[in-house]
C-alpha positions in Angstrom: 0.0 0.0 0.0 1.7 3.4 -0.8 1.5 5.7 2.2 0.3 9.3 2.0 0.0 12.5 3.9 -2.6 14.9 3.3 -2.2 18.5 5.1 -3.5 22.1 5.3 -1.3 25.3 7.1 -2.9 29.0 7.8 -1.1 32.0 8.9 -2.9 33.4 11.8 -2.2 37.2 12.0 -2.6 37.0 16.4 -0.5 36.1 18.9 -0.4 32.8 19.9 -1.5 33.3 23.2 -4.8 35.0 21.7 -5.6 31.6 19.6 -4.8 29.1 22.3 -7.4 30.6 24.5 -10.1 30.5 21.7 -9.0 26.3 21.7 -8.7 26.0 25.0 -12.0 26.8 26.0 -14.6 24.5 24.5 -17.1 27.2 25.2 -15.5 29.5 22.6 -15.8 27.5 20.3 -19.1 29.1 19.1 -17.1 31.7 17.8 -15.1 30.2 15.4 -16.0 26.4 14.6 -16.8 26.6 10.8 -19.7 23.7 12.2 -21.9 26.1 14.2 -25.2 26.7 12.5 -25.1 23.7 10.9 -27.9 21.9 13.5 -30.3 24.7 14.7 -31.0 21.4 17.1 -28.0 21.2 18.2 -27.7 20.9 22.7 -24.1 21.5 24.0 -23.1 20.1 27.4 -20.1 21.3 29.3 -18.7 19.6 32.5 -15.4 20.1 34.1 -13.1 22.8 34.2 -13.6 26.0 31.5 -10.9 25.0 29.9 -7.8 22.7 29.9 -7.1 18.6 29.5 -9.9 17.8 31.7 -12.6 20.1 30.3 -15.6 18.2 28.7 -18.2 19.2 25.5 -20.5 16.8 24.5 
């Protein structure tokens, strides 16, 4: 089987630190996540820390 690597970079014009927070916290996801809108349905659940490894979004 040949192997392959498929891949996509952006230049962000922010500072890192700005962009990690908008990752790091599931809840600000809304803002960004080309998926919101798709599901007018759609119910989020949070549990856990804001944000950080052991924060949760189901």
């Amino acid at each position: 089987m040949t192997a392959f690597h498929i891949g996509r970079d952006i230049e962000i014009a922010a500072p890192a630190d700005r962009i990690h927070a908008l990752i790091d916290d599931l809840r600000e996801w809304t803002r960004w996540s080309p998926w919101e809108g798709v599901d007018p349905d759609l119910k989020r659940t949070y549990s856990g820390p804001a944000s950080g490894p052991e924060a949760k979004y189901a």
